[in-house]
N, C-alpha and C positions, 0 to 999 in steps of 0.2 A: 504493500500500500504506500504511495506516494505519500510525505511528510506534507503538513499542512503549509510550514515555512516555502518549501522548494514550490508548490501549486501558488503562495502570494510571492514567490521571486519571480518568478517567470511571468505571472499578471503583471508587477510591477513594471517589469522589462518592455513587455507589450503593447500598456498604453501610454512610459515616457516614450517610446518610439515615436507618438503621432502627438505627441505633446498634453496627453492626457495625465489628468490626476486618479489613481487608482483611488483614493477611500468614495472618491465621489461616485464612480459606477459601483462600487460594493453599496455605496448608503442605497441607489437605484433600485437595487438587488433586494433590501428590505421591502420596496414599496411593491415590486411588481408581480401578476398575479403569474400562478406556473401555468406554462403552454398546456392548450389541451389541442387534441384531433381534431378536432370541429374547427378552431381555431389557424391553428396550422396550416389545414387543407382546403380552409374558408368551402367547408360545406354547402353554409347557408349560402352565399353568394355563387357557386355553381350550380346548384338545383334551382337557381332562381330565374335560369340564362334560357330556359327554353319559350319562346315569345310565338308561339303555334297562330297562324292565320286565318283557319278555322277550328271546326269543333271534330274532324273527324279525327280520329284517336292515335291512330298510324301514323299522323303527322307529326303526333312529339317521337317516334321511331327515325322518324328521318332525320328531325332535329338534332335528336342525342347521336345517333352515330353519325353524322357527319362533326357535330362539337369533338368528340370521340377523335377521328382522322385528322383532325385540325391539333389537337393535342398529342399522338403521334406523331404528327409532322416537325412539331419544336421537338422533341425528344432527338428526332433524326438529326435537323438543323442543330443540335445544341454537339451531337458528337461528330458530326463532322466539322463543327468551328474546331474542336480540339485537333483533329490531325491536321487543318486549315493554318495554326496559329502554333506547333508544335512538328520537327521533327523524330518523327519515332521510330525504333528498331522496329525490324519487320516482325517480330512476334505481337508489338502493338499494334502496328500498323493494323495486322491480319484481325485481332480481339475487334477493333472498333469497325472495321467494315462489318464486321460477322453483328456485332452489334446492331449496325444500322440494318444490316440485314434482317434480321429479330424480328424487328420493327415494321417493316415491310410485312413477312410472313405473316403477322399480326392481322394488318390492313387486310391481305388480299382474302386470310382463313376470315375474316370476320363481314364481307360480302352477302354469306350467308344470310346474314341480319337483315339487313335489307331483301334479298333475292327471296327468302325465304317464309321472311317475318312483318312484310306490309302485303294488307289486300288489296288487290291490283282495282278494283271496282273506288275502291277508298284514295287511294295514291294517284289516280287518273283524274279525280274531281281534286286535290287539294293543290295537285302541280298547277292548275292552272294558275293559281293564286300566287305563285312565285316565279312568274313572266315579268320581264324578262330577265332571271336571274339564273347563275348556270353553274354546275361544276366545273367548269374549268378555267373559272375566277378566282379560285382557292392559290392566294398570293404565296402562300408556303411554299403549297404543291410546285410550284414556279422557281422559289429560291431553292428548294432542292436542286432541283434540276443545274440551275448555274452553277451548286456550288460543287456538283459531283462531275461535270466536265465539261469539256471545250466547246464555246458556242458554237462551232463547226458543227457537233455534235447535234445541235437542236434547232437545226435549217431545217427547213421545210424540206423535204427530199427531189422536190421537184429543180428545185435552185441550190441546193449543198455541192453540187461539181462544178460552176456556177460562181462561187466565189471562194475569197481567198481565204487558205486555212487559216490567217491568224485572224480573220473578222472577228471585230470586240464590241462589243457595246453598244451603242446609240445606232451605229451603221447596222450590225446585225437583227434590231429590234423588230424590222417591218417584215422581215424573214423567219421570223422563229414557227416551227411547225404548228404551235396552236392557234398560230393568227389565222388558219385555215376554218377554226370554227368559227368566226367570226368575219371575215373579211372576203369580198368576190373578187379575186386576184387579175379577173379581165379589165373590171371597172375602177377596182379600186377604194370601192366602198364598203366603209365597216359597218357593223348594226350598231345598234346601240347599245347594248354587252356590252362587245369591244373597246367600244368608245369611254364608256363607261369605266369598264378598270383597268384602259391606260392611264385615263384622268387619275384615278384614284391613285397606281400604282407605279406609272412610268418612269419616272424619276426614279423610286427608290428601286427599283428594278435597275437601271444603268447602274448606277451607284453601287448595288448590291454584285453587278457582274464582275463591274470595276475590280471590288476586293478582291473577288475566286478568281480571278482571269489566270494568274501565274499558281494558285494554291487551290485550286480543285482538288478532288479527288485524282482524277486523271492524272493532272499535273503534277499533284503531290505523288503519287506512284511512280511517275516517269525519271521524278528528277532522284530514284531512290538508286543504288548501288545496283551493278548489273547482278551481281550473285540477289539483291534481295526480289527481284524484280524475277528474277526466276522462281522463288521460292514458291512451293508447289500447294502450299498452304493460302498463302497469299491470292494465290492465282486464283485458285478454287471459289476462294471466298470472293472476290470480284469479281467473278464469273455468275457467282449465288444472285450476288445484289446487281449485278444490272441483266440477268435473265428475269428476277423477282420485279423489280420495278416494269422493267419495259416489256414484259411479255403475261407472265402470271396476275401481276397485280392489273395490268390494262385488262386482257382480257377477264378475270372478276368484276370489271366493271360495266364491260362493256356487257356481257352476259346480263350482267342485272340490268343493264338499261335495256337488254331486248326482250328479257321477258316481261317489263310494265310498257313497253313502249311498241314491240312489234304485234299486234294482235290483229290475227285473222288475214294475217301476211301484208299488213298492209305496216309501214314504219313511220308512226307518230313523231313529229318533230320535237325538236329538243328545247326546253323551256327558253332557251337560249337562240334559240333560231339557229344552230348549228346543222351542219351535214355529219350528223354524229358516228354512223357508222366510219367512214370516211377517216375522221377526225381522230377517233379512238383508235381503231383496229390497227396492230402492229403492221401486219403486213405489207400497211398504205407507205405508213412512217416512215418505219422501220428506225426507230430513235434507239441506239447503242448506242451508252455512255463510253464503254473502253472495246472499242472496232479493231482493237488489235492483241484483243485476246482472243477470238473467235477467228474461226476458220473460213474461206471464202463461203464453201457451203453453205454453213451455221447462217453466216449473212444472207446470202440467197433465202435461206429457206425460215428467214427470223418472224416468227409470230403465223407459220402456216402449219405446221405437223404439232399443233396443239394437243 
């Protein structure tokens, strides 16, 4: 058991560091109440977050797991800022891909909820009420994406041979593959989605590319030692997470959007106004984060022999 003296030297040490008086945060220490769960995890303020449009019940289903994905997504964003802002030996390296990996597997098993767990008769009346608002506004879902690799990577595929591989930023923006849900690329004109959550997010979007541009995932992998950049572990696990992202977890979604959306063969457009099959389906994309750990093949045939 640690001495009481060495637990107040070490306090002492701590807050002369920042220029603090230690009796005064001990006096603090008398007044304040001890942490509880509720507290900590501000319970009350998250069950309080679901703001349903109508009264039909499936709608808080949709609410919560989507809140759900969106707090997944910071979990992902938070360990890829560590290998972003840190060089690590390839055994970390490997734990935090595998990590974010996790995380994903998560997302795409948890599909079922939705695909599963809303009545399609209940889901068809209450979407309408969240026109024009779409999944693929989700600002995370987006910084993911920049910050695990190279804008090249997330050209629309019809213009990625097209332009230059170091395309960055502001230049890349009117090319990125999801401006296809939103944008008619003869004319030129976006809907009002589009329009909508560039307003909202454009900016921090270049800004956000800005940082990852040289410290992606990709980039951080590439710039690693040629023995670690081999290592077979590492490979693996990057191979996990972006077959998980770009192909398992897309198609989980896309699947749940066709069974509330395609009925009696006929394909209900997308809250969004999107050409949603189009949009989603890998095989259109075809969006690899790391194109040079797969084989020509694998690429040819990425998001078809599901």
């Amino acid at each position: 058991m640690k001495s009481d003296s060495n637990i107040t030297n070490k306090l002492k040490t701590k807050y002369e560091s920042i220029d603090q008086d230690l009796e005064v945060h001990l006096e603090g220490l008398l007044h304040s109440k001890p942490i509880s769960y509720w507290d900590y995890i501000q319970t009350d303020v998250l069950l309080n977050l679901q703001k349903p449009r109508t009264d039909f019940p499936d709608e808080m289903v949709f609410i919560m797991y989507h809140q759900i994905s969106e707090l997944l997504f910071k979990m992902i964003l938070s360990e890829i800022s560590q290998v972003a802002e840190n060089n690590f030996e390839v055994a970390e390296f490997t734990e935090k891909v595998m990590r974010i990996s996790r995380y994903f597997d998560v997302l795409t098993s948890s599909f079922s909820i939705m695909k599963d767990g809303m009545n399609i008769e209940q889901y068809n009346q209450f979407r309408t009420t969240l026109t024009p608002a779409s999944g693929f506004q989700s600002a995370q879902y987006r910084m993911v994406e920049f910050a695990s690799t190279e804008l090249i990577n997330l050209i629309d595929k019809r213009f990625r041979d097209k332009v230059p591989k170091d395309i960055c930023c502001n230049s890349a923006f009117e090319q990125l593959y999801w401006q296809a849900a939103g944008k008619d690329y003869k004319t030129g004109k976006k809907t009002y989605t589009l329009s909508a959550f560039e307003k909202r997010y454009k900016t921090e979007f270049i800004s956000f590319s800005k940082h990852y541009e040289n410290k992606n995932l990709w980039s951080k992998y590439k710039l690693l030692p040629k023995a670690s950049r081999e290592n077979k572990a590492l490979i693996k696990a990057m191979r996990h997470y972006d077959y998980t992202v770009n192909v398992k977890w897309v198609m989980a979604h896309y699947n749940t959007a066709n069974h509330y959306l395609n009925i009696g063969g006929k394909t209900a457009e997308a809250t969004g106004g999107s050409e949603w099959v189009k949009y989603m389906h890998p095989k259109y994309q075809k969006r690899i984060f790391f194109p040079d750990l797969w084989t020509a093949e694998e690429i040819k045939n990425w998001g078809i022999n599901i």
